[in-house]
C-alpha positions as CSV (number, residue, x, y, z in Angstrom):
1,X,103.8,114.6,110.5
2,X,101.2,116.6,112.8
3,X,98.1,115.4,112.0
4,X,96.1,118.8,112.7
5,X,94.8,120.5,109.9
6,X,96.0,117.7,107.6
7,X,93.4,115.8,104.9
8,X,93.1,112.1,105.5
9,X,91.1,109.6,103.3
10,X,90.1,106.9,105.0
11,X,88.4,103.5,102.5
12,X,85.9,101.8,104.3
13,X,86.0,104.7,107.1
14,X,82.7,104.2,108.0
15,X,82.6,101.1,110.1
16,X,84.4,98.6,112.5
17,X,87.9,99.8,112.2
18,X,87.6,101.8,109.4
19,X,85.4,104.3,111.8
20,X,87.8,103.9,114.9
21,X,90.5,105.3,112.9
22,X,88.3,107.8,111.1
23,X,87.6,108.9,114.7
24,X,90.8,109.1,115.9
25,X,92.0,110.9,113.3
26,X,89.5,113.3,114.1
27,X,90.6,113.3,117.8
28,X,94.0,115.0,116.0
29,X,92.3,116.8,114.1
30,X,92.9,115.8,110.8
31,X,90.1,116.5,108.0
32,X,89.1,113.6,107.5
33,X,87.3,112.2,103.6
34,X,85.2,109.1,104.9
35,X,84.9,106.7,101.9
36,X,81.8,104.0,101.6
37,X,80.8,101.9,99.3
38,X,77.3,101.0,100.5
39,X,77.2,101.8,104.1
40,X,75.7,105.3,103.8
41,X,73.7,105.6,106.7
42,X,76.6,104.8,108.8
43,X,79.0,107.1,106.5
44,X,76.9,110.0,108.0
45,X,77.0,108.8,111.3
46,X,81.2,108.7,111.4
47,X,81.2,112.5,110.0
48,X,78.8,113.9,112.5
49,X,80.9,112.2,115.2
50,X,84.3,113.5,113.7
51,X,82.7,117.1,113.4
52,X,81.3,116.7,117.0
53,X,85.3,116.9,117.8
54,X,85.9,120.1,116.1
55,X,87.5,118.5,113.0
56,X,86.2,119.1,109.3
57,X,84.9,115.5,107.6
58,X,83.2,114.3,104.7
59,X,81.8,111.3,102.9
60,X,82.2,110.0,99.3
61,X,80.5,107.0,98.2
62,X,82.9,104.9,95.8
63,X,83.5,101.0,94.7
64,X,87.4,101.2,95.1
65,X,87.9,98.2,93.6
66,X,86.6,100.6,89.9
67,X,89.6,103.0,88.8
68,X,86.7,105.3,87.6
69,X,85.0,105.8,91.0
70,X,88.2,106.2,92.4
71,X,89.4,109.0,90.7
72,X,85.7,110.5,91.3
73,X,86.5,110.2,95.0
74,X,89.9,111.7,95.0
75,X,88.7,114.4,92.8
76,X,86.1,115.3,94.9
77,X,88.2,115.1,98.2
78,X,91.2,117.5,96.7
79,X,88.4,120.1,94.8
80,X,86.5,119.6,99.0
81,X,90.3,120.2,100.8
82,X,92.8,121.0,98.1
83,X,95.4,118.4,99.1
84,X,95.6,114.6,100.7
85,X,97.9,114.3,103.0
86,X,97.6,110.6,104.0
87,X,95.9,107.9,102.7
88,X,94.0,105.0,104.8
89,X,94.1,102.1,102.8
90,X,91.2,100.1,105.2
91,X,88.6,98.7,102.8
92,X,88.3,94.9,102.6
93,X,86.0,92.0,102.6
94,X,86.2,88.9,104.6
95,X,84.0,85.9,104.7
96,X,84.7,82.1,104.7
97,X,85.5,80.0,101.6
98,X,86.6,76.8,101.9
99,X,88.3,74.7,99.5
100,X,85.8,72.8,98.2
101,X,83.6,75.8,97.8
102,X,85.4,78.1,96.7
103,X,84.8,79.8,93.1
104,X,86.6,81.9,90.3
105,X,83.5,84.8,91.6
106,X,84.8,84.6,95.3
107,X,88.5,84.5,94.1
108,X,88.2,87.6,92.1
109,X,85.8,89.3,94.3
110,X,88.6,89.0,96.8
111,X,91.7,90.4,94.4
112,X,89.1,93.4,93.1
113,X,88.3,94.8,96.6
114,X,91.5,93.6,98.8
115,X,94.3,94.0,96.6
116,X,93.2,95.7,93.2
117,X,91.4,98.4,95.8
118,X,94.5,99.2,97.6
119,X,96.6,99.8,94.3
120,X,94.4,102.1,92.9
121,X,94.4,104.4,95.5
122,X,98.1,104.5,95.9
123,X,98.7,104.9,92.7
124,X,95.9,108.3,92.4
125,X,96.6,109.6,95.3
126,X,100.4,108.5,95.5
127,X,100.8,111.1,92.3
128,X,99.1,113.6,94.1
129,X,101.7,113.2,96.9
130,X,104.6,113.3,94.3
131,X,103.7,116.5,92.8
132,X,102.9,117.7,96.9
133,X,106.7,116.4,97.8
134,X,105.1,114.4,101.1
135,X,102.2,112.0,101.7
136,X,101.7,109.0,103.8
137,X,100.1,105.3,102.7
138,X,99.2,103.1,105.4
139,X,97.8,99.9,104.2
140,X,95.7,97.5,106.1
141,X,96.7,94.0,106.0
142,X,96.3,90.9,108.2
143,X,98.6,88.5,110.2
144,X,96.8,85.8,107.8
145,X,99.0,87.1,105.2
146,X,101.8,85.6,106.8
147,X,100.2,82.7,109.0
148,X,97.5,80.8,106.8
149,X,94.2,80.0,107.0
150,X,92.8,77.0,105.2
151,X,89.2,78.0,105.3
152,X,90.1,81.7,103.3
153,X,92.4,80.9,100.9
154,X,91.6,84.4,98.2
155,X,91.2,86.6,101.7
156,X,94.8,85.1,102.8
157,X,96.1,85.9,99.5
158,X,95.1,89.2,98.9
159,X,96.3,89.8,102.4
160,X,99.7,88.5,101.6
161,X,99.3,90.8,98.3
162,X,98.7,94.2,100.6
163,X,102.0,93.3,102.4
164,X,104.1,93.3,99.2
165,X,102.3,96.2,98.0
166,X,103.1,98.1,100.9
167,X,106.8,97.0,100.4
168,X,107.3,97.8,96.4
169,X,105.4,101.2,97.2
170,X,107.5,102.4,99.7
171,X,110.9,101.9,97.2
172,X,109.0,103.0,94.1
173,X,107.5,106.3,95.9
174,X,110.3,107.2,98.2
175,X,112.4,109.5,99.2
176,X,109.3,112.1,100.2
177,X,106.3,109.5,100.9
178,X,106.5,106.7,103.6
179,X,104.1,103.8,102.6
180,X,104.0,100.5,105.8
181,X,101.1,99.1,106.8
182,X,99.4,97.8,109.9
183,X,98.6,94.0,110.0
184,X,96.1,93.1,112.7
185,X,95.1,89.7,114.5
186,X,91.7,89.1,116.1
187,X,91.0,92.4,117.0
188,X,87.4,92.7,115.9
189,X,85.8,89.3,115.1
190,X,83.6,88.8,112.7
191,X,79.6,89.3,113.6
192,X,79.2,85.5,112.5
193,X,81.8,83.8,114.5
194,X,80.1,81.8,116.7
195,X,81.8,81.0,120.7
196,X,83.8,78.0,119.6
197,X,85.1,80.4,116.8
198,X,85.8,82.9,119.3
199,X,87.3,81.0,122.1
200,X,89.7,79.4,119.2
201,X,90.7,82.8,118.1
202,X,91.8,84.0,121.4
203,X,93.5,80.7,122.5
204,X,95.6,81.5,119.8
205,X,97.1,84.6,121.0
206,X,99.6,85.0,123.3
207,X,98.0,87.2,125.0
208,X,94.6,85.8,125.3
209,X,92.4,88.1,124.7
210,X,90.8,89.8,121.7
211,X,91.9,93.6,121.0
212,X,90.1,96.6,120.0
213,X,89.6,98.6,116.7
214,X,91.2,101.2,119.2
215,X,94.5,99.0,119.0
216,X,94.9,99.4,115.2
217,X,93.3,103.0,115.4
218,X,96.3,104.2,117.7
219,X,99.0,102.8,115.6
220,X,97.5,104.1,112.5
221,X,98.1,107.5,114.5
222,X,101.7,106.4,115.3
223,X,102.6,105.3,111.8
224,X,101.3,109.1,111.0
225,X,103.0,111.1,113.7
226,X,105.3,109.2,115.7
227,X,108.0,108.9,113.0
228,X,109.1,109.8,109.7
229,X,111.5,107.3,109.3
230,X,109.7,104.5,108.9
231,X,108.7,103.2,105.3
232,X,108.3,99.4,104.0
233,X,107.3,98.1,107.5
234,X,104.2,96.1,108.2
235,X,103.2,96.2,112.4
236,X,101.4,93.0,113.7
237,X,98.8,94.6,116.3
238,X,97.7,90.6,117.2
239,X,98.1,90.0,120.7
240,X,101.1,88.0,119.6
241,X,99.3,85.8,116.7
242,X,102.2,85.5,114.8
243,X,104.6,83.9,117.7
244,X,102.0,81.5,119.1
């Protein structure tokens, strides 16, 4: 699929990686539907810097994790462009919960925004791209939905619920739409990690080094325009995580 002229929504497209990949869809060409849920301000920023490229963006403010706001967003994105092409399935939340603090409010907020998020968008927009007879899902995951983590138990789950989502998808919406996801390692630690936190998280590559939003933003490009023949696949972008 060439990406120019094509309408991409990206969840969570306004910061971290969500904005690298809003940006280098941009780069492409794409028009590109940046969704928030509360970071506004930087919403804005992302468009101004995809229009700066010579693409066409725009923001919609929706709580994925509500089937109501969703359909709001996807209504307003096909009545802006007329069409989605490809959706970014990027929105998450991650933050520490260990065992003994951990509560049925962390666990379900968690499944809601994760897991729950992710579904409802495939399933609006995936009937969009049924009646369109093409379309493209690309789910975020996380190599810690395949190698646990004590201290995150509901994030490692849901994780480990985006993988098989993107693998029942891809059978129940193929022959025309190609769903696989991206999985990434320490890429883009979190702003509370501390150095002991960090210097644990690259030890633990293969590699030894941290990547870039960049990293996951190019093979979000790939998964779009490199091939066609690819569905059901999740790519670890980790530095080697998952084989050290």
């Amino acid at each position: 699929m060439d990406l120019k002229g094509k309408v991409v929504l990206v969840t969570g497209g306004a910061r971290r990686i969500g904005r690298s990949i809003s940006l280098a869809l941009g780069e492409k060409g794409a028009n590109v539907i940046i969704n928030y849920n509360a970071s506004a301000e930087q919403a804005e920023e992302a468009k101004r810097k995809v229009e700066a490229l010579g693409a066409r963006a725009m923001t919609v403010q929706a709580d994925v994790s509500k089937a109501a706001q969703v359909d709001r967003m996807v209504d307003e994105a096909v009545a802006a462009f007329g069409r989605i092409d490809v959706l970014i399935n990027n929105a998450a939340i991650f933050y520490k919960t260990p065992f003994l603090e951990l509560t049925e409010e962390h666990w379900d907020d968690f499944m809601s925004i994760n897991l729950k998020g992710p579904f409802l968008c495939a399933r609006k927009i995936g009937e969009l791209m049924l009646k369109q007879g093409s379309g493209k899902i690309i789910n975020i995951a996380d190599v810690s939905g395949v190698r646990p983590w004590a201290p995150y138990i509901p994030y490692c789950v849901s994780k480990a619920g985006v993988i098989m989502l993107t693998k029942v998808l891809a059978k129940a919406l193929a022959p025309n739409i190609q769903v696989n996801a991206v999985s990434p390692g320490p890429v883009l630690l979190p702003e509370y990690y501390g150095e002991k936190e960090a210097e644990q998280a690259i030890k633990n590559t293969v590699l030894k080094r941290v990547g870039s939003p960049e990293d996951i933003a190019r093979t979000v490009i790939f998964l779009i325009e490199g091939s066609d023949y690819i569905t059901g696949e999740v790519i670890a972008v980790d530095g080697g995580r998952l084989i050290a």
